[in-house]
C-alpha positions as CSV (number, residue, x, y, z in Angstrom):
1,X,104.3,103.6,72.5
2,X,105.9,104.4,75.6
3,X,106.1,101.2,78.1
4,X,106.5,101.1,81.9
5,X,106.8,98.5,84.6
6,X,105.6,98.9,88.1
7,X,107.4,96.9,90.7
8,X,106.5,94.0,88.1
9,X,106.7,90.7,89.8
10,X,105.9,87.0,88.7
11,X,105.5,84.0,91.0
12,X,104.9,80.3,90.1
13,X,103.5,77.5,92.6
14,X,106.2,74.8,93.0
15,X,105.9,71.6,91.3
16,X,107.6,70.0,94.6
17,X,104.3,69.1,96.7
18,X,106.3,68.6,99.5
19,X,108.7,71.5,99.7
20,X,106.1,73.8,98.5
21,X,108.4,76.1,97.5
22,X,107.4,78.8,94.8
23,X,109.4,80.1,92.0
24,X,109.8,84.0,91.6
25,X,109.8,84.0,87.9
26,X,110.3,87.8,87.4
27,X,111.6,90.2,91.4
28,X,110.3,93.4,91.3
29,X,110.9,94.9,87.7
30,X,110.5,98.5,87.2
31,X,111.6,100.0,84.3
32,X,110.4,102.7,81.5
33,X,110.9,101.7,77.7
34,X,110.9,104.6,75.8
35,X,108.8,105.2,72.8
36,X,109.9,103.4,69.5
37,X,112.7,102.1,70.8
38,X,114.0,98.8,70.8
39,X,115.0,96.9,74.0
40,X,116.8,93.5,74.6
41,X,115.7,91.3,77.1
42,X,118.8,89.2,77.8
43,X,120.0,86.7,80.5
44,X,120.6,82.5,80.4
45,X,118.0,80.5,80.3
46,X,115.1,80.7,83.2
47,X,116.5,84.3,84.0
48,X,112.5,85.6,83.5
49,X,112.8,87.5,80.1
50,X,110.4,85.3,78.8
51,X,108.0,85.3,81.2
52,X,108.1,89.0,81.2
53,X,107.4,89.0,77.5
54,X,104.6,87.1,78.1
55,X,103.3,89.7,80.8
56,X,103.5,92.1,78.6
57,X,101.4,90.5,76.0
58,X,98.7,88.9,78.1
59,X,99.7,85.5,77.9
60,X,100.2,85.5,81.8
61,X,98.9,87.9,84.2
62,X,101.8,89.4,86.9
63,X,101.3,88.3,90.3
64,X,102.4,92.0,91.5
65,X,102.7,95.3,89.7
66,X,101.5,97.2,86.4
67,X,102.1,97.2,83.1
68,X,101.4,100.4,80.9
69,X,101.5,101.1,77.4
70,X,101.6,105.2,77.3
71,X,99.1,106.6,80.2
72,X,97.0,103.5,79.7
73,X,97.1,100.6,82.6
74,X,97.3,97.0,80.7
75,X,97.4,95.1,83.8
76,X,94.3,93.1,83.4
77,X,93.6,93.6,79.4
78,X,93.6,90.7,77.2
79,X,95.9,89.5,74.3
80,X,93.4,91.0,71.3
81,X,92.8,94.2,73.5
82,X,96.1,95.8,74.3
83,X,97.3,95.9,70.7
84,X,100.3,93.9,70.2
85,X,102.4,91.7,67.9
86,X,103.8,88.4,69.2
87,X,106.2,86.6,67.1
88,X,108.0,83.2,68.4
89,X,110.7,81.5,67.6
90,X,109.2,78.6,65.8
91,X,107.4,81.0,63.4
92,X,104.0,79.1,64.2
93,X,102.2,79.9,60.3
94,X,99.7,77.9,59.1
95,X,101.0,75.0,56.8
96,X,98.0,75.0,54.7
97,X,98.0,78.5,54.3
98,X,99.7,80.6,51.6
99,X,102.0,83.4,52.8
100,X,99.1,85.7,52.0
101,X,96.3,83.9,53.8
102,X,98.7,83.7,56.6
103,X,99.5,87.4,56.7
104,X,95.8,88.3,56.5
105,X,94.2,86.1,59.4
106,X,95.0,88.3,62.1
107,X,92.8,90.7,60.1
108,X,90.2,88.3,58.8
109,X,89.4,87.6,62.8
110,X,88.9,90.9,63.5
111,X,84.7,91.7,64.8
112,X,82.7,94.4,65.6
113,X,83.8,98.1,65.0
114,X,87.3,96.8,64.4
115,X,86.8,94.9,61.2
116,X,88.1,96.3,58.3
117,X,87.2,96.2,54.4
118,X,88.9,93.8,52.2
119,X,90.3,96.2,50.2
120,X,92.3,97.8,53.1
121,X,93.1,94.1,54.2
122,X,94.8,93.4,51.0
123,X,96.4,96.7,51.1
124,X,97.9,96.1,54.4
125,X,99.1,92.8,53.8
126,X,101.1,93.9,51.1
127,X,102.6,96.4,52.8
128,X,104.1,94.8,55.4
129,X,105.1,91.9,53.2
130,X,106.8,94.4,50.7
131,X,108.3,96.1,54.3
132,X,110.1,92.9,55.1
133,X,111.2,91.4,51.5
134,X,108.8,88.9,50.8
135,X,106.2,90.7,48.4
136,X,106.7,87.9,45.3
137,X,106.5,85.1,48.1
138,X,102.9,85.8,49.0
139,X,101.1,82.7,47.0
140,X,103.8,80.3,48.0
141,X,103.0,77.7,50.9
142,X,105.7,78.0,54.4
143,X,106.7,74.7,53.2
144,X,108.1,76.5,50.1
145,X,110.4,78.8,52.0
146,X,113.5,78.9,53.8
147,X,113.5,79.4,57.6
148,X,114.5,83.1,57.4
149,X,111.5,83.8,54.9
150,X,109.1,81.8,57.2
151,X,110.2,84.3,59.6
152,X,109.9,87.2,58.1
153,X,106.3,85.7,56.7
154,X,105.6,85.5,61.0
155,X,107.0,89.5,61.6
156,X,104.8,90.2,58.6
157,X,102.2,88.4,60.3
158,X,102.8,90.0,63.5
159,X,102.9,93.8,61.9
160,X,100.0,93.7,59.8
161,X,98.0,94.4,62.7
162,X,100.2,97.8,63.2
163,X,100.7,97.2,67.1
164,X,101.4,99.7,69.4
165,X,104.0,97.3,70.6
166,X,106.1,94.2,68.7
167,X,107.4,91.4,70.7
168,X,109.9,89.1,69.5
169,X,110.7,85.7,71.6
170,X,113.8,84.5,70.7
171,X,113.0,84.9,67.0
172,X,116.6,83.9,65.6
173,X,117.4,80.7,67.3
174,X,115.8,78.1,64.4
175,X,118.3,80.2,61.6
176,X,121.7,79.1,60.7
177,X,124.6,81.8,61.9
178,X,124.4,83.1,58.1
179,X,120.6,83.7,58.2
180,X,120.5,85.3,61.8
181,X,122.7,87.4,61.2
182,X,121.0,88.8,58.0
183,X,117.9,88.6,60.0
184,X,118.5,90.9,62.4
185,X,119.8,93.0,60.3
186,X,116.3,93.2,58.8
187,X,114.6,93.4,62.2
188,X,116.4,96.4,63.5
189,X,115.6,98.0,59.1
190,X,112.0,96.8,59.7
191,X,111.7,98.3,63.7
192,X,113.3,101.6,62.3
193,X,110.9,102.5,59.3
194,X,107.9,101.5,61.4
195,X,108.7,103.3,64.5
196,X,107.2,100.5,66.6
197,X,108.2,100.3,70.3
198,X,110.4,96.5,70.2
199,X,111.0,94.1,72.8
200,X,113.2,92.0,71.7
201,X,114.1,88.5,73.7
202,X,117.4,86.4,73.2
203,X,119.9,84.2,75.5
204,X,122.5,85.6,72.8
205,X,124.4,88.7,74.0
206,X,125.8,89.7,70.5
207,X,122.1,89.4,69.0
208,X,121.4,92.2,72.1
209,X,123.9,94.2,71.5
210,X,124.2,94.3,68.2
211,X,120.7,95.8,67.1
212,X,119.1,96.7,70.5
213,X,118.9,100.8,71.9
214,X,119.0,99.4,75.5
215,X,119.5,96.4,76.9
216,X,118.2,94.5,80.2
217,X,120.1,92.0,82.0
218,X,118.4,89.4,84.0
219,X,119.6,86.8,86.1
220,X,116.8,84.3,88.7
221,X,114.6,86.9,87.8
222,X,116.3,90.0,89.1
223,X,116.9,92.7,86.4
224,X,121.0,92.9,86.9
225,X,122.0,95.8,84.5
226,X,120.1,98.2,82.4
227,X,121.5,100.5,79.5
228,X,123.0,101.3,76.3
229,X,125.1,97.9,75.4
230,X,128.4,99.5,74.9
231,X,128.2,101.4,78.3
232,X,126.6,97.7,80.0
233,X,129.9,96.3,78.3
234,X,132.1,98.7,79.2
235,X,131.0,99.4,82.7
236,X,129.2,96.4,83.8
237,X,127.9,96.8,87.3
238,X,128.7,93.0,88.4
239,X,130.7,89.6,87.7
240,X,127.8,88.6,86.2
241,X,127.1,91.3,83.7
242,X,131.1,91.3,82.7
243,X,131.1,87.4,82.2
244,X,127.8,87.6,80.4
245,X,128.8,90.2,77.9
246,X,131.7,89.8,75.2
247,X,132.7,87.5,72.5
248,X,135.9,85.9,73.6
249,X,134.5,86.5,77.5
250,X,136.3,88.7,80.2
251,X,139.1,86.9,81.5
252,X,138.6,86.5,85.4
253,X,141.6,86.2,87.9
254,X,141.6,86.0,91.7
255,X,143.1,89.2,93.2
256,X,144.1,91.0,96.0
257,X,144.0,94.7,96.5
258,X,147.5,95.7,98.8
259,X,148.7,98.8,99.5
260,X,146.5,100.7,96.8
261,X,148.0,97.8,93.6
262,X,146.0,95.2,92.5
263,X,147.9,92.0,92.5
264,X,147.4,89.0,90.6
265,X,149.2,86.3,92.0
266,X,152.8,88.1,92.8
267,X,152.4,90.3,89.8
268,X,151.2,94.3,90.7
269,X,149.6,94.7,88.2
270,X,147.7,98.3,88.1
271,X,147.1,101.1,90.5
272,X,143.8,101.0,92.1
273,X,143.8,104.1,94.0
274,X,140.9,104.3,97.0
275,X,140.1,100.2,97.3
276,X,140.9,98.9,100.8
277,X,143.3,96.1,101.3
278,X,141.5,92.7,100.0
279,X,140.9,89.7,98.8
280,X,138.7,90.6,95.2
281,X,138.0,89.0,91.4
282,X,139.5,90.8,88.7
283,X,137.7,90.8,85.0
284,X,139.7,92.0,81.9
285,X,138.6,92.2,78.3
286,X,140.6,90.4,76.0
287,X,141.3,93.8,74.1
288,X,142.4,95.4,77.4
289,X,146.1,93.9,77.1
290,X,149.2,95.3,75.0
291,X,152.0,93.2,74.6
292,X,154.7,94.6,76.5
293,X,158.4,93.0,77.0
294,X,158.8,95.1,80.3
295,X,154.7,95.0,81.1
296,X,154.1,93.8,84.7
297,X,151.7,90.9,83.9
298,X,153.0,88.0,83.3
299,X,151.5,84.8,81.7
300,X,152.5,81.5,80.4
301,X,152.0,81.3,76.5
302,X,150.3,78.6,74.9
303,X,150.1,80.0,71.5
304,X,149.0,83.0,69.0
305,X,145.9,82.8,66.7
306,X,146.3,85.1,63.4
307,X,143.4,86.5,62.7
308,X,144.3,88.7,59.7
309,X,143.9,92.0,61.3
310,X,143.9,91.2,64.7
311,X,146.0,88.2,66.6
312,X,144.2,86.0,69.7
313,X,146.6,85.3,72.0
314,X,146.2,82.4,74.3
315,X,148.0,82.0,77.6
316,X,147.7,81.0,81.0
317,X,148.5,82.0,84.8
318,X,147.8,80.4,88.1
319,X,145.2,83.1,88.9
320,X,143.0,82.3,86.7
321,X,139.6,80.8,86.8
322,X,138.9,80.1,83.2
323,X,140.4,76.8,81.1
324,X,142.7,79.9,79.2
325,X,143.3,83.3,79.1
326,X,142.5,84.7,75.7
327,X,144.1,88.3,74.8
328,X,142.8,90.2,71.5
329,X,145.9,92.7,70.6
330,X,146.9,94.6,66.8
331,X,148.7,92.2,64.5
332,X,151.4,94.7,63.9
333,X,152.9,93.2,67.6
334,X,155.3,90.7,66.6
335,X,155.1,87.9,68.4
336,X,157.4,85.3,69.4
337,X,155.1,81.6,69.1
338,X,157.8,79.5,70.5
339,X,158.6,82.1,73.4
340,X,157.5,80.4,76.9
341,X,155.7,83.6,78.8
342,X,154.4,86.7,77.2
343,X,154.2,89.9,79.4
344,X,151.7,92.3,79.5
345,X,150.4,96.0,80.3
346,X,146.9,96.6,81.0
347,X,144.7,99.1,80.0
348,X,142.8,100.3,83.2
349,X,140.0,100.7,81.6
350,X,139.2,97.3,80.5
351,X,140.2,96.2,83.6
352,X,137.5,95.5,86.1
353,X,137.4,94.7,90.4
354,X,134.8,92.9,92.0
355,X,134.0,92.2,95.8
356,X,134.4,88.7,96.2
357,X,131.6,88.4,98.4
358,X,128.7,90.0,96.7
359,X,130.5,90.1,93.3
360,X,129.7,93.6,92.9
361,X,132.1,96.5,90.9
362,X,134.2,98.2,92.8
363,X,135.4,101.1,91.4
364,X,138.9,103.3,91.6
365,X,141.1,105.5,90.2
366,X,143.8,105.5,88.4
């Protein structure tokens, strides 16, 4: 099921009385999600991804804009009518319910024309429950089960409906790092067999962009980035987008542009061919620096991390405006620990300049 946003906009009242001030929730988001896909929704807390999750099931109604699911306008459709899957992170089953009664009551509330035979009931509920591992759980109680099979018991819950669209908000944050991780691993299996268009909401940037097609970056509300997530990480249209993507995070310097070289602090550090003489940040990935005796960047080092295959380096400069710099180079460099500085050569690449104004990329060449 093909989803689109028109111009979709959400606006609170303010809970100041005085200042009366509202709170614009979700600015003008247009966007097409392609069919059977699976999108991230990902920004920091009260960036509007939730909100829009929430407009796309019903739960709230936009203040501005449409919501489609195929040719078909949503806007002002109920929950029950627009034919979706809702699963939250605090898996929300029924305690006195077994697994099975739980999977089926989406199906036993059904009326009218839409209500379906036992038989197929059963047969449904077993299918998705055999679709996400949990077939020989189905007459235990949620009390009986771990937190990652009381999830999968709500995705279960959520699919037996067969929704044109699943919506997951922030479905891995009750696991432990061992169980999300296997998790959604299973969501990305489950949202492949089934073909189902997936929205998929998380503050958690490696959760995005490890099992999502596309992701969407928000920030107050303002969609910041949209795409694949290695082209977001590798091209990342603002500060906010580089800091925001990456596990260790870009390492951001002041910089000035001179003369076509960037410099940081009295260090030239690359060409940047076509960027006028300025003051600008500069963002590089902690894979974008080879240890280089002669290398023109030079840092303080504070000491090296051997992480079997690959060594952390940690160091520090004037320039920058984290607490360290942290550098992720081969562990066939051999590395001096008791050295004082460590110099560097950049890949330009991984190297990134940003107005220091508006924060925005600017690009050049090589």
């Amino acid at each position: 099921m093909k989803i689109v946003f028109e111009i979709l906009t959400k606006i609170f009242p303010s809970r100041n009385k005085k200042s009366g001030e509202e709170v614009v929730a979700v600015n003008d988001f247009s966007f097409t999600i392609p069919d059977g896909k699976l999108i991230g929704l990902l920004g920091p807390s009260g960036c509007g991804k939730s909100t829009t999750l929430y407009m796309i099931s019903g739960l709230q109604k936009p203040t501005g804009g449409k919501i489609f699911f195929g040719d078909d306008d949503v806007t002002e459709l109920t929950t029950e009518k627009r034919g979706v899957g809702l699963v939250f992170q605090n898996y929300a089953l029924y305690p006195h319910m077994t697994v099975k009664q739980n999977i089926l009551f989406p199906l036993q509330n059904l009326r009218g024309a839409d209500k379906l035979p036992k038989k197929e009931m059963l047969e449904r509920a077993h299918y998705v429950a055999k679709l996400v591992q949990i077939d020989e759980l189905m007459e235990r109680k949620p009390s009986e089960l771990s937190g990652g099979q009381q999830q999968r018991v709500a995705i279960a819950r959520a699919l037996v409906k067969m929704p044109r669209v699943l919506l997951l908000d922030e479905p891995l944050s009750n696991l432990d790092a061992r169980l999300r991780l296997q998790t959604r691993e299973e969501i990305r299996r489950i949202q492949r067999e089934t073909g189902i268009t997936t929205i998929f909401v998380t503050h958690d940037q490696e959760e995005a962009m490890s099992i999502s097609d596309m992701i969407v970056v928000m920030k107050l509300g303002v969609v910041q980035q949209i795409g694949k997530p290695q082209d977001v990480y590798d091209d990342p249209t603002n500060l906010f987008v580089a800091k925001f993507l990456g596990t260790p995070p870009v390492n951001v310097f002041n910089g000035t542009v001179k003369d076509g070289k960037l410099y940081i602090g009295e260090d030239a550090v690359l060409d940047v061919k076509g960027v006028s003489d300025q003051d600008v940040y500069v963002g590089i990935r902690p894979e974008g620096f080879i240890v280089d005796e002669n290398g023109p960047f030079h840092c303080n080092l504070r000491s090296v991390e051997v992480m079997g295959r690959d060594v952390s380096v940690v160091s520090d400069n004037p320039a920058m405006q984290s607490a360290v710099i942290r550098s992720i180079v081969d562990a066939d460099n051999k590395i001096d620990a008791t050295a004082q500085t460590i110099s560097y050569t950049l890949k330009p690449h991984k190297v990134f300049v940003f107005n220091k104004e508006t924060e925005e990329r600017i690009y050049f060449e090589v």
